[in-house]
C-alpha positions as CSV (number, residue, x, y, z in Angstrom):
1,X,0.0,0.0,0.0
2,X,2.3,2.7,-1.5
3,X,0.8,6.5,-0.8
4,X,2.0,7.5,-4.7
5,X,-0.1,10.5,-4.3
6,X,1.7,12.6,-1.5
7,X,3.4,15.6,-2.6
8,X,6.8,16.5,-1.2
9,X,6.8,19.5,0.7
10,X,9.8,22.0,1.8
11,X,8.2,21.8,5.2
12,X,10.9,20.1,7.7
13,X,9.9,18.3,10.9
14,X,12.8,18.3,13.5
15,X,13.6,15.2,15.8
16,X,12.9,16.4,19.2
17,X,17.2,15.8,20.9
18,X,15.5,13.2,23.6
19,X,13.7,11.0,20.4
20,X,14.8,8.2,18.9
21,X,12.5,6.0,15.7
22,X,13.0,2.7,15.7
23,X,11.6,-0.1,13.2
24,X,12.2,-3.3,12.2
25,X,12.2,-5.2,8.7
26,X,12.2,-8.8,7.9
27,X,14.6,-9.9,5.2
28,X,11.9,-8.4,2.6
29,X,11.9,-4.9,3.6
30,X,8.5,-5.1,5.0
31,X,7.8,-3.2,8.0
32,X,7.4,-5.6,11.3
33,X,8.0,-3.0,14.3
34,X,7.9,0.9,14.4
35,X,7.6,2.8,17.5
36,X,5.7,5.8,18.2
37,X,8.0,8.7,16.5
38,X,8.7,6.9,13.6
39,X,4.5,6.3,13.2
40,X,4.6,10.1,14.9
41,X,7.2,11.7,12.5
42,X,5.9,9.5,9.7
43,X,2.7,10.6,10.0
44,X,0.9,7.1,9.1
45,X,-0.5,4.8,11.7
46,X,0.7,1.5,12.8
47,X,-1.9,0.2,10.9
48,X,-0.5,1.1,7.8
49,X,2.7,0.2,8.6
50,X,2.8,-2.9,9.5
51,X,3.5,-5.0,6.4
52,X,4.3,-2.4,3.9
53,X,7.9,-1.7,2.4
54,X,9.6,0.5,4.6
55,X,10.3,2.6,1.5
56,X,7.0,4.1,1.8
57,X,8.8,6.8,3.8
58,X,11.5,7.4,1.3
59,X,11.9,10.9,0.1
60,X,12.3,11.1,-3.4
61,X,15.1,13.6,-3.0
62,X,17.0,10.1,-1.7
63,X,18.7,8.6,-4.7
64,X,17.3,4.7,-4.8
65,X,21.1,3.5,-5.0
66,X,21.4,4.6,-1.4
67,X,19.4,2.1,-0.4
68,X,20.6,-0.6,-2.6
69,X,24.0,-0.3,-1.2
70,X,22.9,-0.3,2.0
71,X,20.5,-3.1,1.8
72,X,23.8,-5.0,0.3
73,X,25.9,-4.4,3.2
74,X,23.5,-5.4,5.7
75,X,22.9,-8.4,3.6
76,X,26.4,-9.1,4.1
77,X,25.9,-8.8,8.0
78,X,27.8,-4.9,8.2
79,X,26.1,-2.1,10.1
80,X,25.6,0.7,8.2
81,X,25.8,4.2,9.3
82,X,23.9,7.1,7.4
83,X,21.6,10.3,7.0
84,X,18.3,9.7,5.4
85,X,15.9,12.2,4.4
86,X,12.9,10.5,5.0
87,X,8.9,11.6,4.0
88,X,6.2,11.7,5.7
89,X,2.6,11.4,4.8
90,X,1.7,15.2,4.7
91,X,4.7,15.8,2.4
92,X,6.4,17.0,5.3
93,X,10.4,15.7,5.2
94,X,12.8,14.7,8.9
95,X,16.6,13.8,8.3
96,X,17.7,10.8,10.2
97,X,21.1,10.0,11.1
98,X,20.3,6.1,10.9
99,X,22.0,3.6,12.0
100,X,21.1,0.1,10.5
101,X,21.9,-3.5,11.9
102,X,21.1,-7.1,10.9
103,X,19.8,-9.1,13.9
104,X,19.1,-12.5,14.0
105,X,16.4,-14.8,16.5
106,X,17.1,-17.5,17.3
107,X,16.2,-19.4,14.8
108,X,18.5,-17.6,12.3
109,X,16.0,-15.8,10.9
110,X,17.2,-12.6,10.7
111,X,15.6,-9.0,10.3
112,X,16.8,-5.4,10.9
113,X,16.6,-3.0,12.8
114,X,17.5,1.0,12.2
115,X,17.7,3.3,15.1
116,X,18.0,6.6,13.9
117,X,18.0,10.1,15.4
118,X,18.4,13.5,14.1
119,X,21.7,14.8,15.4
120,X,24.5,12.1,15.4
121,X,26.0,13.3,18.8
122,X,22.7,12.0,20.3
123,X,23.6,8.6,19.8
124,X,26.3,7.5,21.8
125,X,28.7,4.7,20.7
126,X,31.4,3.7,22.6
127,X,33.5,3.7,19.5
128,X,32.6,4.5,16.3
129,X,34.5,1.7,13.6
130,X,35.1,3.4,10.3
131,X,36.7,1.0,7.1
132,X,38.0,2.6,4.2
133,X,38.8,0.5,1.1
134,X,41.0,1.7,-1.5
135,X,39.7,1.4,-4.9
């Protein structure tokens, strides 16, 4: 259930410094979890959530290949660290610095998780791991 008729907007919506969105995807992309900012900021209810391809927040100003790489790396097990400008249902736009993770149950089925939040100092990592590959 894409919502192919909402209209970007240049209105912003700013993570409050004490928020944090969470949701989860199975291996699909499908949305299995989202807490209440990311159905807040999002603007759509769990309801229609629950199910859908978590694309159905992506901005279109975020290139798809963004997401393709990323969805490769998780595949591969890596976190990935990024800023997403994500849309919401009124046209309304939040950045998120996310930070995306593969998890797996115990049955080795495996989902992910993103934890994102809008300033990158709010999330604090003990250390933050950076690889560079020559090309």
């Amino acid at each position: 259930m894409k919502f192919k008729n909402i209209v970007p907007t240049q209105v912003e919506r700013i993570l409050a410094d004490n928020e944090f969105i969470i949701s989860k995807t199975d291996t699909k992309g499908k949305i299995t979890y989202g807490n209440r900012p990311f159905n807040d900021y999002s603007g759509f209810s769990e309801n229609e959530l629950l199910g859908v391809q978590h694309n159905i927040v992506r901005h279109p100003d975020m290139p798809r290949a963004v997401f393709k790489l990323l969805w490769d790396e998780v595949q591969t097990g890596r976190e990935v660290f990024a800023f997403v400008k994500n849309l919401s249902k009124d046209g309304s736009f939040y950045w998120v610095f996310a930070n995306v993770t593969p998890s797996f149950d115990m049955k080795k089925t495996s989902w992910v998780t993103s934890l994102c939040a809008e300033n990158p100092s709010a999330v604090h990592y003990p250390k933050l791991r950076i690889s560079i590959k020559k090309c």
